[in-house]
N, C-alpha and C positions, 0 to 999 in steps of 0.2 A: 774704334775697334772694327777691322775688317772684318768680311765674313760672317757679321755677327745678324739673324734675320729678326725681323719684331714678329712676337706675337701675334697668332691672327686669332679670328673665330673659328673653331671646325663645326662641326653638321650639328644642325638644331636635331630635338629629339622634343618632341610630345606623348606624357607620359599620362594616365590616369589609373587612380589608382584606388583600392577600397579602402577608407582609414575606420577601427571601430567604433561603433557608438560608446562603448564602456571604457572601461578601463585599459591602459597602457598607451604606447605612442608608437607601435608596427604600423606600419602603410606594408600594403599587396598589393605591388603594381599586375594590374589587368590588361592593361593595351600600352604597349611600349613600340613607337614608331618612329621612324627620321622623317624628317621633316623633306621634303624632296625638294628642288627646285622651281617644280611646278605646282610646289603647294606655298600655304605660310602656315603662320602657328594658329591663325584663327581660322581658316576652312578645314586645316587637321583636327585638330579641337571638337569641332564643330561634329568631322564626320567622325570620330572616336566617340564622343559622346550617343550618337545617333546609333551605332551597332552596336554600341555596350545595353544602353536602353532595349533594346530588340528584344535582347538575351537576357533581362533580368526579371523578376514574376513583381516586383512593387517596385513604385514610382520613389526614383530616388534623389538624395540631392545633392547637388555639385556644389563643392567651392573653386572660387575661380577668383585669382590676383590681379591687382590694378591692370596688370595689360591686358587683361581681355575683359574689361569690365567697361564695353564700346557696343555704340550703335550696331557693329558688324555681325557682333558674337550673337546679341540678343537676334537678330533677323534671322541672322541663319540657325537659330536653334529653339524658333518661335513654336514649332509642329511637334519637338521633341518632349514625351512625357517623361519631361524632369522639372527640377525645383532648381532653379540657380542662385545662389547666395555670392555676392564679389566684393570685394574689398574694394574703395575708392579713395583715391587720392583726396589730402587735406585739402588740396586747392581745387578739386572738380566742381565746376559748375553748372547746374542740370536743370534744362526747362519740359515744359509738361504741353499738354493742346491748350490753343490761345482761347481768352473767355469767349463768350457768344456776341456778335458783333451788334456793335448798339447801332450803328446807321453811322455815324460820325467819322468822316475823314479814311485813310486806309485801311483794310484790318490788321487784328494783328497777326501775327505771324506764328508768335510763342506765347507763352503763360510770364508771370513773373519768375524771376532768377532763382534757382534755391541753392544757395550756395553752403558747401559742405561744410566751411569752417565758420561762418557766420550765423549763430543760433537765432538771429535776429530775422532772418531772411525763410527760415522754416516754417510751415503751415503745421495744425493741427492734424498729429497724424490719426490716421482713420481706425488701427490696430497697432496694439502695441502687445511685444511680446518678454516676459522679464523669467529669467532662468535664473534658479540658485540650487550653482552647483556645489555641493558637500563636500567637495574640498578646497575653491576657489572662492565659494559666498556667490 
């Protein structure tokens, strides 16, 4: 097929939005911006988060999808009083500060593995929080 062009990707967009605590499923998008060439999705994120914060009177919380649920996001939005909650990939795998060095050989570097889909590999969590919602349980 001549003349026929493939599909590309056009201009990213980073959106945030209010969703309610109650009842129904509207989202109010708040800050809707393209993504520019001299930005990515994670330092736009980042500073969308950061002027929304400015401007709100209570500390609020973000959710935020596997792709920004990275080293990157967390650093640059370490100062922002918000709460971040992100969804993780089944297969992510996440280390913590390595234990206190006993004298013995190298140190280490990292803590043990704690692997997302391996329940065996989870430590004792420190807080746990359990929701039952009246039409979900």
């Amino acid at each position: 097929m001549s003349g026929v062009k493939p599909v590309t990707v056009g201009q990213g967009y980073s959106t945030i939005a209010w969703i309610r605590e109650t009842e129904g499923s509207w989202a109010l998008p708040l800050l809707h911006e393209r993504i520019t060439s001299f930005d990515n999705p994670i330092t736009k994120a980042a500073a969308q988060l950061e002027l929304l914060c400015q401007n709100l009177p209570t500390r609020p919380l973000s959710l935020w999808d596997t792709e920004y649920a990275c080293a990157s996001l967390i650093t640059q939005t370490a100062d922002i009083a918000a709460d971040k909650l992100m969804r993780l990939r089944s297969n992510r795998v996440l280390s913590g500060a390595p234990p206190p060095y006993t004298g013995c050989g190298r140190p280490r570097v990292w803590s043990d593995k704690f692997k997302v889909n391996d329940s065996t590999t989870w430590c004792t969590p420190e807080q746990a929080v359990e929701v039952n919602d009246p039409k979900l349980g």
